[in-house]
RODRENTOR-230127 format. One line per 5 residues: number of its first residue (from 1); their letters; for each residue x, y, z of N, C-alpha, C. Coordinates in steps of 0.05 Angstrom, whole numbers. Atoms other than C-alpha are relative to their C-alpha. Layout:
RODRENTOR-230127
NUM) a) X,Y,Z,X,Y,Z,X,Y,Z | ...
//
This chain:
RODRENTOR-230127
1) xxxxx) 27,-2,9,749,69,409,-8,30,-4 | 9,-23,8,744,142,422,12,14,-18 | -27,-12,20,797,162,372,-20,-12,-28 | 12,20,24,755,106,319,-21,26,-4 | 30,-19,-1,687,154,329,9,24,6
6) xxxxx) -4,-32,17,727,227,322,10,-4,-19 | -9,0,32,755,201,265,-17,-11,-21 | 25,5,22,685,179,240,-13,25,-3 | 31,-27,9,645,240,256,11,18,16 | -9,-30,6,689,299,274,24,13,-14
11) xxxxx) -15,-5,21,730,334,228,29,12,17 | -24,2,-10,803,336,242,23,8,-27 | -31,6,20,876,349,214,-6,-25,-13 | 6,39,11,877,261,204,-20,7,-13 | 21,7,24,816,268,164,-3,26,-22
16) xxxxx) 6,-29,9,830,334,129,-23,21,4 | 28,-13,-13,775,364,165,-21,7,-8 | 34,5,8,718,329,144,-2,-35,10 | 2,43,-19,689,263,186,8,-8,-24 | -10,27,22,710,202,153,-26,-7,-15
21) xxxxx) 28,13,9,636,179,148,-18,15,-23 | 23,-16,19,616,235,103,25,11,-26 | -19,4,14,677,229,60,-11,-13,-28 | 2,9,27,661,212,-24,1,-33,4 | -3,33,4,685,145,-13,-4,-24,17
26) xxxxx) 16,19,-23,653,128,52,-26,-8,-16 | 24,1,3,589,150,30,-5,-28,-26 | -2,17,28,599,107,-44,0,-30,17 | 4,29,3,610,39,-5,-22,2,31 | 30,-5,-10,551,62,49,-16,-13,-27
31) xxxxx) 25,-3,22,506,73,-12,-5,-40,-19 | -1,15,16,538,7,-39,-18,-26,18 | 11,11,-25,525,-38,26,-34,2,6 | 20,-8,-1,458,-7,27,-22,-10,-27 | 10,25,19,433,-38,-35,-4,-21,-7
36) xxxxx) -9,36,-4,465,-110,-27,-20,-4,25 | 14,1,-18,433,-106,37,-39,-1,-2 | 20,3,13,370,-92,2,-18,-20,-20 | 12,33,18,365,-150,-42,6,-12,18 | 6,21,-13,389,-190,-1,-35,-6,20
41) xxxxx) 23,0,-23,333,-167,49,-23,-15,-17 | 32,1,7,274,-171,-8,1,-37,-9 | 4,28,13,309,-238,-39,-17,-22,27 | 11,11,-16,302,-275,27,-28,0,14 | 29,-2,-4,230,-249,42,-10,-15,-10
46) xxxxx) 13,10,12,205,-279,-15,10,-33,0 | -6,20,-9,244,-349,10,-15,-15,13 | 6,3,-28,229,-349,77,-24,16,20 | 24,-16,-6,162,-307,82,-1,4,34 | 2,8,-35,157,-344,154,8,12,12
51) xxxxx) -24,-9,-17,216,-317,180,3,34,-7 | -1,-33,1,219,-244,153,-14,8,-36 | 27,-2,21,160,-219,118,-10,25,20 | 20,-21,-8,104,-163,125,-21,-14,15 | 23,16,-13,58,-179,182,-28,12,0
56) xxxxx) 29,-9,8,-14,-170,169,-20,-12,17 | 24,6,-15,-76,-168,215,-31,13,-8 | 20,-13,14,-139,-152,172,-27,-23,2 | 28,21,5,-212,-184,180,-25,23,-4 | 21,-11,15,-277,-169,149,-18,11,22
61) xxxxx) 15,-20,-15,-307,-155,223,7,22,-1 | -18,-25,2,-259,-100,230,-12,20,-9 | -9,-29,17,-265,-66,169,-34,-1,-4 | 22,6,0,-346,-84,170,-6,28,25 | -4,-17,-28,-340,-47,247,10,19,-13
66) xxxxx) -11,-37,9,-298,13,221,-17,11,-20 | 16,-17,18,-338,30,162,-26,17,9 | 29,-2,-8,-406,27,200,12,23,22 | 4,-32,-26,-382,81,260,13,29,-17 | 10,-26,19,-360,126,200,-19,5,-15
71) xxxxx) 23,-9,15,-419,122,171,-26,8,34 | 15,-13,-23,-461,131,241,12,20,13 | -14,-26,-22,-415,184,265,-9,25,-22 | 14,-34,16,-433,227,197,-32,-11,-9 | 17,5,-8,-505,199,212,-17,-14,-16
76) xxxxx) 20,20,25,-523,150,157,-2,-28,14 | 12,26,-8,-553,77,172,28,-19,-7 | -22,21,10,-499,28,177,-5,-26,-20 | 1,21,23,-486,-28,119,-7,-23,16 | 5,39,-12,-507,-106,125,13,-6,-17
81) xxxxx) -34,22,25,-443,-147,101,-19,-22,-10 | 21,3,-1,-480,-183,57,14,-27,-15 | -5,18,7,-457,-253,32,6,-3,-29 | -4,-6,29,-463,-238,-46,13,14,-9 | -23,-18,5,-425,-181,-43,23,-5,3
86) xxxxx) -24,4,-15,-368,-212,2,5,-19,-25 | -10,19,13,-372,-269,-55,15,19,-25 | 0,-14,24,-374,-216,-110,33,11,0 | -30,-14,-1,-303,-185,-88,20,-24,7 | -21,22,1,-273,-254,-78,8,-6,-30
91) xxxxx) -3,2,27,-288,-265,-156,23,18,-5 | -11,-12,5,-262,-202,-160,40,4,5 | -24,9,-10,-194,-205,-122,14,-14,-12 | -4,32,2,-185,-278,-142,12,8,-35 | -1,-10,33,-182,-246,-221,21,19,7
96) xxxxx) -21,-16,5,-139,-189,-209,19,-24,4 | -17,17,-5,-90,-240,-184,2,-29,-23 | -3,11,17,-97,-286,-239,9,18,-30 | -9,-13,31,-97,-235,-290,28,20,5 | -24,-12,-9,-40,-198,-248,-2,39,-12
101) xxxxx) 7,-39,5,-79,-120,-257,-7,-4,23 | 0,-31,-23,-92,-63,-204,-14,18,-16 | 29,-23,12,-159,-32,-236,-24,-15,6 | 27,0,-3,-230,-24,-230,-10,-25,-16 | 3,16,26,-234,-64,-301,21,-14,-9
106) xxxxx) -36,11,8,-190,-122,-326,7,14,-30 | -9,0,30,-151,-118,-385,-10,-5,-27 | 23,7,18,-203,-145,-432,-17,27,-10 | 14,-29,11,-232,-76,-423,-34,-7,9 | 19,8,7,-301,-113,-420,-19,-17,30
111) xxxxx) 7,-1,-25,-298,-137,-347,-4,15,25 | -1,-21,-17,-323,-94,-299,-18,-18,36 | 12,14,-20,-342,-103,-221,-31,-13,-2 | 29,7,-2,-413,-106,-239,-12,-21,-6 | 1,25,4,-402,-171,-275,4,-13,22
116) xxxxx) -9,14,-22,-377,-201,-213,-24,4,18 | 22,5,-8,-435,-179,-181,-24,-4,1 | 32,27,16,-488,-205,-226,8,-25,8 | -11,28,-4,-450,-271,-224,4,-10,21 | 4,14,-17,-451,-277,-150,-31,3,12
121) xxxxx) 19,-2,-6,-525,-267,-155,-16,17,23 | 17,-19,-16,-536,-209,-127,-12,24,-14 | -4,-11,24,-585,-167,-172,-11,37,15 | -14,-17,-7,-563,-98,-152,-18,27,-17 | 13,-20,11,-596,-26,-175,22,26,7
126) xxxxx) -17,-14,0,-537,19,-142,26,-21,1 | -25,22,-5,-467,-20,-140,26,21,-1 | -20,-26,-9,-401,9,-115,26,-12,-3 | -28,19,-10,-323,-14,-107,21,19,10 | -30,-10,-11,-264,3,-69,23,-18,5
131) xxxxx) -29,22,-9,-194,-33,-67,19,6,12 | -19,2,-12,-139,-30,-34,19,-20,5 | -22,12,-12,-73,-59,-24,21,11,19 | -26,-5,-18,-7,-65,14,5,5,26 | 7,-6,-26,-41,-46,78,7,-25,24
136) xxxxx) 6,16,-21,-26,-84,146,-23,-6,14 | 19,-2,-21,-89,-70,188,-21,12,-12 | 20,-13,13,-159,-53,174,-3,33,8 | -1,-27,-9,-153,15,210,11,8,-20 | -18,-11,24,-104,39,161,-15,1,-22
141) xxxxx) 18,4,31,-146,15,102,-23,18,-2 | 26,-23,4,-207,48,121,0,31,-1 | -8,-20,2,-172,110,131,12,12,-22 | -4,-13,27,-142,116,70,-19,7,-19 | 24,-7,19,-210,108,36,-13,26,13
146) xxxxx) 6,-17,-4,-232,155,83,17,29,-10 | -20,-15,11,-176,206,58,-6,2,-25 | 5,-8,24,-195,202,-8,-26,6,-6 | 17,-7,15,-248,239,-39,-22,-20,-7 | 20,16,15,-276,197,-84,-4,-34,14
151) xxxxx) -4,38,-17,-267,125,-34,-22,15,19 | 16,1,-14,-302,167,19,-32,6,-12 | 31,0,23,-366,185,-30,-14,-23,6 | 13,31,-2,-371,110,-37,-12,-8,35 | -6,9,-36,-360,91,42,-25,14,6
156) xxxxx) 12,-7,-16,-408,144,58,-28,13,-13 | 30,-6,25,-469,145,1,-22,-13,14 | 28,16,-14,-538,134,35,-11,-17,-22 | 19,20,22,-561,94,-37,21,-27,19 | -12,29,-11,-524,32,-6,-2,-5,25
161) xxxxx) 2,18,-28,-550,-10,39,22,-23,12 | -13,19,6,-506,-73,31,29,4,-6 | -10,2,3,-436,-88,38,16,-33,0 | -15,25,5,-381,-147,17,32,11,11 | -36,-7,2,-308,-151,32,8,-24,-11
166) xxxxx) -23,28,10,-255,-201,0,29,18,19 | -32,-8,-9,-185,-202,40,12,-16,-7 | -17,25,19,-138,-242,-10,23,8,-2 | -26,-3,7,-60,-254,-6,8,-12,-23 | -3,15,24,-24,-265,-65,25,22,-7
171) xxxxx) -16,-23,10,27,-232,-111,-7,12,-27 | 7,-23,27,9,-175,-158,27,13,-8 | -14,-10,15,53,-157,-208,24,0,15 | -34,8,-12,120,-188,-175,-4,4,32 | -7,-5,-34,100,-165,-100,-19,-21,11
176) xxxxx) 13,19,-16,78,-211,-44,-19,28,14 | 15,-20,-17,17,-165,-19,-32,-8,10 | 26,8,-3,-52,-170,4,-24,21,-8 | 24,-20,10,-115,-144,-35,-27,-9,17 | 25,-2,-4,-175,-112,-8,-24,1,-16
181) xxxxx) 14,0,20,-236,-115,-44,-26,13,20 | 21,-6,-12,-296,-75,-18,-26,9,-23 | 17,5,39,-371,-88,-67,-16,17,29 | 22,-4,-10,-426,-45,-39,-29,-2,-15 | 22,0,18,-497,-47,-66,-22,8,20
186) xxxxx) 26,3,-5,-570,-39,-58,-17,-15,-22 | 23,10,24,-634,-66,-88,-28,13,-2 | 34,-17,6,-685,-11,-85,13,27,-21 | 4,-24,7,-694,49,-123,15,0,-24 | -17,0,35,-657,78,-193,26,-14,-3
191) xxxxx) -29,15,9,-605,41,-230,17,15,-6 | -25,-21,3,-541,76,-221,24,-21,6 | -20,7,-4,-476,43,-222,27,10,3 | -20,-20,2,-412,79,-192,19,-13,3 | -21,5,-11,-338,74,-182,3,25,20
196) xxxxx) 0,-17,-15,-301,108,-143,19,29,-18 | -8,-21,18,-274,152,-204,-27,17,-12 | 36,-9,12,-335,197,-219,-14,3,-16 | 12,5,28,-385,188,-252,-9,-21,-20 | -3,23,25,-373,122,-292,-21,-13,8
201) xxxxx) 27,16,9,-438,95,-308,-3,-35,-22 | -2,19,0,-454,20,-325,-8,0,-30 | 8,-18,35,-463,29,-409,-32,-27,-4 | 23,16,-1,-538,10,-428,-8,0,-32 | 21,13,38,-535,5,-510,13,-23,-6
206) xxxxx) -9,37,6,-533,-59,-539,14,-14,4 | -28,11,-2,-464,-75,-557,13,-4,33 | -13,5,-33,-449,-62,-476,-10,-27,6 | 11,22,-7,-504,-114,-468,12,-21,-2 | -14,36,10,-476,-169,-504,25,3,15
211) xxxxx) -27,4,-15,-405,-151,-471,-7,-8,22 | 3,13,-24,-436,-158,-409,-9,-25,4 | 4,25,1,-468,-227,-418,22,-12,2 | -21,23,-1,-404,-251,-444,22,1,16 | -14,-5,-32,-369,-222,-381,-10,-19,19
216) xxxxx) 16,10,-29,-422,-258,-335,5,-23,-9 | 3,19,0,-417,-322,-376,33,-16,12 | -18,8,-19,-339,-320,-355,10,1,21 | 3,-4,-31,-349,-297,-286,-15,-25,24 | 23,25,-6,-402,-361,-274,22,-22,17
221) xxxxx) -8,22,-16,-345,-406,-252,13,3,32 | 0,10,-22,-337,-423,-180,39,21,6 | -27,-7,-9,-285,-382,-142,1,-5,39 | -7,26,-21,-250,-420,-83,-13,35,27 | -2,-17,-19,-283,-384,-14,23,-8,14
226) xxxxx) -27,-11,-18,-228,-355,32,-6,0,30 | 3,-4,-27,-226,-346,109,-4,32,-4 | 2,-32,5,-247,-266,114,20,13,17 | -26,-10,-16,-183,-257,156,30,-9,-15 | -30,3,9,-104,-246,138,7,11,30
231) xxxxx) -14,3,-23,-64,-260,199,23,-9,-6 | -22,14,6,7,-268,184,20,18,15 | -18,-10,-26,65,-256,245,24,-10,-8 | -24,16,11,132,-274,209,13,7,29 | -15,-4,-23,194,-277,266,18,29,-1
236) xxxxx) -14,-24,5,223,-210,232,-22,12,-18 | 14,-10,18,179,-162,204,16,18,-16 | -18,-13,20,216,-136,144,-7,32,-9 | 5,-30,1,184,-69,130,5,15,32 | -2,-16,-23,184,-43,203,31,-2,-5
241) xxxxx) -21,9,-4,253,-77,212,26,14,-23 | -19,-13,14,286,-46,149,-3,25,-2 | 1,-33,-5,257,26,166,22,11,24 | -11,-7,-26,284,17,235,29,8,-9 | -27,0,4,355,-2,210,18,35,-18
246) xxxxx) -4,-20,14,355,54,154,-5,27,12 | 5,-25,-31,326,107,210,30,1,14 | -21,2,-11,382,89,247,27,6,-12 | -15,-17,16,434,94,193,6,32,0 | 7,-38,16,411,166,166,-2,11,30
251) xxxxx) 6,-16,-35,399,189,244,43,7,0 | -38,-3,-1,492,174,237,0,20,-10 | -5,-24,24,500,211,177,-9,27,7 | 1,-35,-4,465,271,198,-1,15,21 | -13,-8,-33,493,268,271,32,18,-17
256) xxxxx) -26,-11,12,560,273,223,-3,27,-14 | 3,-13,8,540,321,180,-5,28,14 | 13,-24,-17,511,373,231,32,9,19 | -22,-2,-5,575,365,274,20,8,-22 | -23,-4,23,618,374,207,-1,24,-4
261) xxxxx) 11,-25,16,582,437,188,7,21,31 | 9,-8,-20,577,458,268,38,8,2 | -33,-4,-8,662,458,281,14,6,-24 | -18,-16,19,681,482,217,3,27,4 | 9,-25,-9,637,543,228,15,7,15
266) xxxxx) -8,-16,-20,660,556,291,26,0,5 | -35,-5,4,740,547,280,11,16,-25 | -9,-20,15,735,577,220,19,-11,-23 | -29,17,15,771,521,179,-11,4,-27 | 5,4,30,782,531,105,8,-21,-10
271) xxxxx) -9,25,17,767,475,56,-1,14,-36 | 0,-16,32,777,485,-18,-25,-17,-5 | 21,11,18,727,427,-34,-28,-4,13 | 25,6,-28,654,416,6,-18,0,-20 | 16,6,10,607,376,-16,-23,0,15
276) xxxxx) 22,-6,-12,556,395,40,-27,-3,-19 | 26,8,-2,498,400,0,-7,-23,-19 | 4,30,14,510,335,-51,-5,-20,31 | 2,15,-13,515,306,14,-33,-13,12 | 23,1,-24,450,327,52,-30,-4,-32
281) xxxxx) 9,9,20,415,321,-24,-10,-36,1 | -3,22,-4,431,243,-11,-17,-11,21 | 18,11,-22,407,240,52,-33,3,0 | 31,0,5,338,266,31,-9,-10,-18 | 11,17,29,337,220,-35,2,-29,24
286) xxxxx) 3,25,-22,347,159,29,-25,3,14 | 32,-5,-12,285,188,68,-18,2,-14 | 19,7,3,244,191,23,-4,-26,-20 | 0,29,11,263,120,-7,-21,-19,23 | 15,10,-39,242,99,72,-24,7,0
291) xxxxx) 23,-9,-4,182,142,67,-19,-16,-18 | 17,0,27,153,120,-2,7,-32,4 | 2,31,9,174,43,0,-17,-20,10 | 18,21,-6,120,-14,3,-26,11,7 | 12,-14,-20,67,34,25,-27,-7,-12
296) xxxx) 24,14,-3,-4,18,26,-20,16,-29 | 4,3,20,-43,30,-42,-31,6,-1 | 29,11,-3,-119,42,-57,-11,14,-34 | 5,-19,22,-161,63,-119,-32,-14,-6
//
């Protein structure tokens, strides 16, 4: 065994003195293994959700509770979740996922949140939106809006009294994920309508008019209410579970590599060929594959 592991990860005569593990044609059926392993992982997710899937714990008290002590901690009046709104971002949700977009406005060009929140009868004078996906936990969620600029504006604008949430699973655009939907409003004072891109105002000449009618008259039908919670505990959670594994991996490799670099140095061994930094190149195109994959989404 100990002869197996210096001939993986320290460099030797037998290995022409360079580990085995960081060898061209290790790395090549690593890299290869590491892909197969990869589909396999995402095919069976989408099988066997139950069994190894993303686990999600998100409810509308939560993110209702988190919003309101950032807004009383930077000393504005907290929101009332407000039943029209919460319906208004189910419409909303419920549509991206039918129409399979990730924007403010569908594809039509002609639907915007504000239809959704005429149509759940709520008649509104400021109106707001924030979404989010991909997120596990409402902590997370609210923090990203807080992180952004233009999400915290919204989150933390004294014209809004009133808030909604929608929390809807589903798959957008090929992924199994769960969208947030957050509608804020009021009903006093000037008519202003924002996103959270700045600026964009609700258009008030004619032609908008009629678009908007014929937005509201297809917004009118009945969208199924939801439970305001996503609770889902598969028996493997596949994102933690495939960071772990790939952590673990890349933690080898650049035990090998450090040792490879560490006893050459200090014996002094000449190689003609060294691919040192294609190597450690690799290893940081793997971390930030780990870093950047599945990761939580908002706009």
């Amino acid at each position: 065994m100990f002869r197996f592991l210096r001939h993986l990860f320290i460099p030797h005569e037998r290995n022409n003195h360079r580990a085995k593990i960081i060898h061209n044609s290790s790395l090549a059926t690593i890299l290869s293994l590491f892909l197969i392993l990869n589909f396999a992982w995402y095919s069976i997710s989408l099988i066997r959700p139950d069994i190894l899937g993303v686990s999600y714990s998100i409810s509308e008290s939560e993110l209702l509770n988190l919003v309101n002590k950032e807004r009383i901690d930077h000393g504005l009046a907290p929101l009332t979740l407000n039943p029209h709104l919460s319906d208004a971002a189910r419409r909303k949700a419920a549509d991206m996922l039918e129409k399979n977009y990730w924007a403010h406005f569908a594809p039509d060009g002609f639907t915007s949140p504000w239809g959704f929140i005429r149509a759940a009868g709520y008649n509104y004078v400021h109106a707001g939106e924030n979404l989010a996906r991909g997120f596990t936990d409402s902590q997370s969620t609210v923090n990203a809006w807080m992180n952004s600029q233009t999400h915290r504006d919204n989150l933390l604008a004294d014209k809004y009294k009133d808030v909604g949430f929608a929390i809807v699973p589903g798959t957008l655009t090929g992924e199994e994920t769960v969208l947030i939907v957050e509608m804020f409003g009021s009903t006093t004072s000037q008519t202003i309508a924002s996103l959270p891109q700045a600026a964009i105002q609700e258009a008030s000449t004619p032609s908008s008019r009629v678009a908007a009618v014929a937005q509201e008259d297809l917004n009118k039908q009945e969208v199924p209410l939801v439970e305001a919670k996503v609770e889902t505990i598969p028996k493997i959670d596949s994102r933690t579970t495939s960071k772990a594994v790939s952590t673990v991996g890349l933690t080898f490799l650049a035990f090998a590599f450090i040792m490879d670099l560490a006893i050459v140095e200090r014996r002094k061994i000449p190689r003609i060929v060294g691919h040192n930094l294609d190597h450690i190149m690799l290893i940081i195109g793997f971390l930030l594959f780990i870093v950047l994959q599945k990761g939580g989404h908002i706009l």
